[in-house]
C-alpha positions in Angstrom: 15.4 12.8 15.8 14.9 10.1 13.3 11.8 7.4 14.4 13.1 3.7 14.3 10.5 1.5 15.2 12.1 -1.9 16.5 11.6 -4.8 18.0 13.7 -6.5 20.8 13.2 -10.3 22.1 14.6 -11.4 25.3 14.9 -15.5 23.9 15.8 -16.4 27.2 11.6 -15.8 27.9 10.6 -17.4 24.9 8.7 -20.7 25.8 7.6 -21.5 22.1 4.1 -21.1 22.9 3.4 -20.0 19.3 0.6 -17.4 20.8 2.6 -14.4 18.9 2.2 -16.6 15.9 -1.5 -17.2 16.0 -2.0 -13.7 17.5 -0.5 -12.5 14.5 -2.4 -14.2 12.0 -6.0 -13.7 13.7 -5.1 -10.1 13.7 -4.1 -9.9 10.4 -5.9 -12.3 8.3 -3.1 -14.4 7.0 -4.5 -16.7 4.8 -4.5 -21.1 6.2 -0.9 -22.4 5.8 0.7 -18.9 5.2 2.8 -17.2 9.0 3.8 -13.5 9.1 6.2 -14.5 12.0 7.9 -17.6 13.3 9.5 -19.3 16.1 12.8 -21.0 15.3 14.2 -23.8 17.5 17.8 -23.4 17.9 18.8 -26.6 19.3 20.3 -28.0 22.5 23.0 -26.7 24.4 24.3 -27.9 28.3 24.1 -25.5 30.9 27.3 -24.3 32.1 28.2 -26.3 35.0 25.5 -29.2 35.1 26.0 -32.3 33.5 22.2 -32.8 32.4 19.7 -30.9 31.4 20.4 -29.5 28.2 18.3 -26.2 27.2 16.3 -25.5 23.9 16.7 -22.0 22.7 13.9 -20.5 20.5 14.2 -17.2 18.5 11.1 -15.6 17.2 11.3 -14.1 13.9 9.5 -12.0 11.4 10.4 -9.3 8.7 13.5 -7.3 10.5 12.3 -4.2 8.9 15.7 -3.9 7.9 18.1 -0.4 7.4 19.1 -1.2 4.1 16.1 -3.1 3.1 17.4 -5.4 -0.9 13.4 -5.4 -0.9 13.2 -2.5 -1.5 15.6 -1.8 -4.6 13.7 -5.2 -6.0 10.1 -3.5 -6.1 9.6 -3.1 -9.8 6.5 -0.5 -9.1 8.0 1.4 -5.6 4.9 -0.8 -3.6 7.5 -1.6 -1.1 9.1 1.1 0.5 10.6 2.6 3.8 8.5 5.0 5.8 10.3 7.5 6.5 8.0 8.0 9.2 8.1 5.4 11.2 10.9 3.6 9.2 9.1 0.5 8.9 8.9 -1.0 5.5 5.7 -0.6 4.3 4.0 -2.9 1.5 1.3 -0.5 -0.4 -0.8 -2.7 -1.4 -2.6 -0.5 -4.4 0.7 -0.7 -6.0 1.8 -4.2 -5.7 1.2 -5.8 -9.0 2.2 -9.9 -7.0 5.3 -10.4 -9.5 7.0 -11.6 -6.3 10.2 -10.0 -6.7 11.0 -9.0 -3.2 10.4 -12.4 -2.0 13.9 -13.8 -3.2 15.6 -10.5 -2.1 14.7 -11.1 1.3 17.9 -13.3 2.9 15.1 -14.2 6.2 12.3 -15.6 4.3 10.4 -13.2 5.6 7.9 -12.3 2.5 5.3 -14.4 0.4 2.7 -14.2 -1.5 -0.6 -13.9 -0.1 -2.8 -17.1 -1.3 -6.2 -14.7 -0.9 -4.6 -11.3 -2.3 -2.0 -12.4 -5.0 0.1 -9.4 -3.8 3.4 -9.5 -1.6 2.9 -9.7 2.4 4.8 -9.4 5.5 4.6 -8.4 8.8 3.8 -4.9 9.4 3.6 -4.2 12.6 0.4 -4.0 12.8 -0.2 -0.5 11.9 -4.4 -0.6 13.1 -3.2 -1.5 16.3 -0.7 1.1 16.4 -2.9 4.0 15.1 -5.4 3.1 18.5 -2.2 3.1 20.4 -1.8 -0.4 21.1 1.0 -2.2 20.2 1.7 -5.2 17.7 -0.5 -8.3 18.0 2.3 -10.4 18.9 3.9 -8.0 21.8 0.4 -7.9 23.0 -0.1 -11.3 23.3 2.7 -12.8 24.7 2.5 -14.5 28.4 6.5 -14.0 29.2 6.8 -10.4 27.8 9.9 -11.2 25.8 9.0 -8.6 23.3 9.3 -5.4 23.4 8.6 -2.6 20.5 9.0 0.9 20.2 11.3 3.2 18.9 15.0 2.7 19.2 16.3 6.3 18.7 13.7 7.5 21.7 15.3 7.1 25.0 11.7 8.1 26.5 10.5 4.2 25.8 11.3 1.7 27.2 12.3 0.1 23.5 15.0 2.7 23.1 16.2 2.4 27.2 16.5 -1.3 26.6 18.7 -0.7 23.2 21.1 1.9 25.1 21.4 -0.2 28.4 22.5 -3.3 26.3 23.8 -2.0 22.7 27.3 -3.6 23.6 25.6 -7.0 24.2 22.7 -7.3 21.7 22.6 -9.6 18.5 21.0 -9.5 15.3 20.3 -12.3 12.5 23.4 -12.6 10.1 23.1 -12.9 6.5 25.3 -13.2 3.9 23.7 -9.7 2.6 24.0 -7.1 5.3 20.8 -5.3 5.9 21.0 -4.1 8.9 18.4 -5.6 10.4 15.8 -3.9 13.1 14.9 -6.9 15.4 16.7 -7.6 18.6 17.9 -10.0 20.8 18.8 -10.1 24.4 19.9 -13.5 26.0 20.6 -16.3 23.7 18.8 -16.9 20.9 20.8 -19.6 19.4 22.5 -19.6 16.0 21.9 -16.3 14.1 24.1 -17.0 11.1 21.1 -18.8 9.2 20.0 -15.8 7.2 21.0 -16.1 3.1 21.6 -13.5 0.1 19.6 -11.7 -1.1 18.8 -12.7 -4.9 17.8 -9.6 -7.0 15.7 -10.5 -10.1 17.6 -10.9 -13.5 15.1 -8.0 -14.8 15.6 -5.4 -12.0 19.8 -6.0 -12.5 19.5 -5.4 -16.0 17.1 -2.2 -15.3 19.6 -1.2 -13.4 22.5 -1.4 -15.4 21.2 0.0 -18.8 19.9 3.1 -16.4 22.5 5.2 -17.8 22.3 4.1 -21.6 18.0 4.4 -20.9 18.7 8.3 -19.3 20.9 9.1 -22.4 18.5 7.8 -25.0 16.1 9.8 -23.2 18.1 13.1 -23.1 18.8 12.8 -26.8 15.0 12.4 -27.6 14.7 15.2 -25.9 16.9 17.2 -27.8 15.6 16.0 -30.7 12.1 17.0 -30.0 13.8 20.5 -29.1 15.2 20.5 -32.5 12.2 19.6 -34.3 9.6 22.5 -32.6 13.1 25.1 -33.1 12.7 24.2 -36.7 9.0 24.5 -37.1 9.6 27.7 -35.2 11.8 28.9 -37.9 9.9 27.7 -40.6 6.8 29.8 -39.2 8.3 32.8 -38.8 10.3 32.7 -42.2 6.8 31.9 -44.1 5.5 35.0 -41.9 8.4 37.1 -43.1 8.0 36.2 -47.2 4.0 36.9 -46.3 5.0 40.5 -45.3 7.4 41.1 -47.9 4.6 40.3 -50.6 2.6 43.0 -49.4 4.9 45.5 -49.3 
């Protein structure tokens, strides 16, 4: 069975407290100013029946950790990349050179670049925490319990019972650039059409598209190297042959 690490928020227990946000970047040593995760206020609506008391919906966010992740094909160096694992996508951080090319390609805003590291970040699920067998900072943290991680594809947790009990019923962020998003949400979370497109870099299209033409100049370099050592070859053993013909 394939691992999918996920998360699912119930938004009807989010209070905005913010303590998975400042959980988040304690844990994780995200720089002043700069948030792995978020909470976004989704407005008023009336309750169904009263004639008061409207209700403010909040919907915390951070990198979906998508199936089809665009940052991924935008990683100029393969620093970014989907564990196969775990299927998280993982930033390596020895590879990331901080061109910030996967931060347009993510339609949530959910990459930038790290003020104290010059290299890409994101939330990643806190994989320290995970390795002691705790989980994320932020599920951890949180006074209502609205999160819940673990894998998806495992009936065993209580991550994958929850995605199999209300499949039919849960939401994800829209974007104009289907990802397929990993994050969750049970209740109402409020408007989730707010995600963008993802915008490739001009360089990594252009990469892409002269792959062929790049693969063929290749191929014919080859062959000409090919060609060259056949005709040194020839050349050697012809000498070889007029060597042994003078001493006869």
């Amino acid at each position: 069975m394939v691992k999918q690490l996920a998360m699912l928020i119930d938004a009807s227990k989010c209070i905005d407290c913010k303590a998975c946000v400042l959980a988040c970047k304690v844990a994780n040593h995200v720089p002043e100013g700069q948030w792995r995760n978020w909470i976004k206020p989704a407005g008023d609506r009336p309750v169904p029946g009263a004639l008061t008391h409207p209700v403010t919906r909040f919907q915390p966010g951070a990198c979906m950790h998508c199936e089809n992740p665009t940052c991924v094909a935008a990683c100029p160096t393969g620093a970014t990349y989907k564990d196969p694992d775990t299927g998280v996508v993982v930033i390596d951080e020895t590879l990331c050179i901080g061109c910030g090319n996967c931060i347009p390609s993510c339609p949530y805003g959910a990459r930038f670049r790290n003020t104290l590291t010059r290299r890409a970040d994101k939330c990643n699920y806190c994989p320290e925490r995970r390795a002691q067998g705790l989980p994320p900072a932020c599920v951890d943290t949180c006074p209502t319990k609205a999160r819940v991680f673990g894998d998806i594809n495992d009936p065993q947790t209580e991550a994958g019972r929850l995605y199999r009990e209300h499949k039919d019923t849960l939401t994800r962020v829209a974007a104009k650039t289907d990802t397929k998003p990993n994050m969750y949400y049970l209740g109402d979370p409020g408007p989730g059409d707010w995600g963008g497109k993802a915008v490739m870099p001009a360089s990594m299209v252009a990469l892409k598209q002269s792959a062929p033409l790049i693969k063929g100049v290749v191929a014919l370099s080859g062959l000409g190297v090919l060609a060259m050592l056949g005709r040194q070859f020839l050349n050697a053993r012809t000498k070889d042959e007029h060597k042994e013909d003078d001493h006869a």
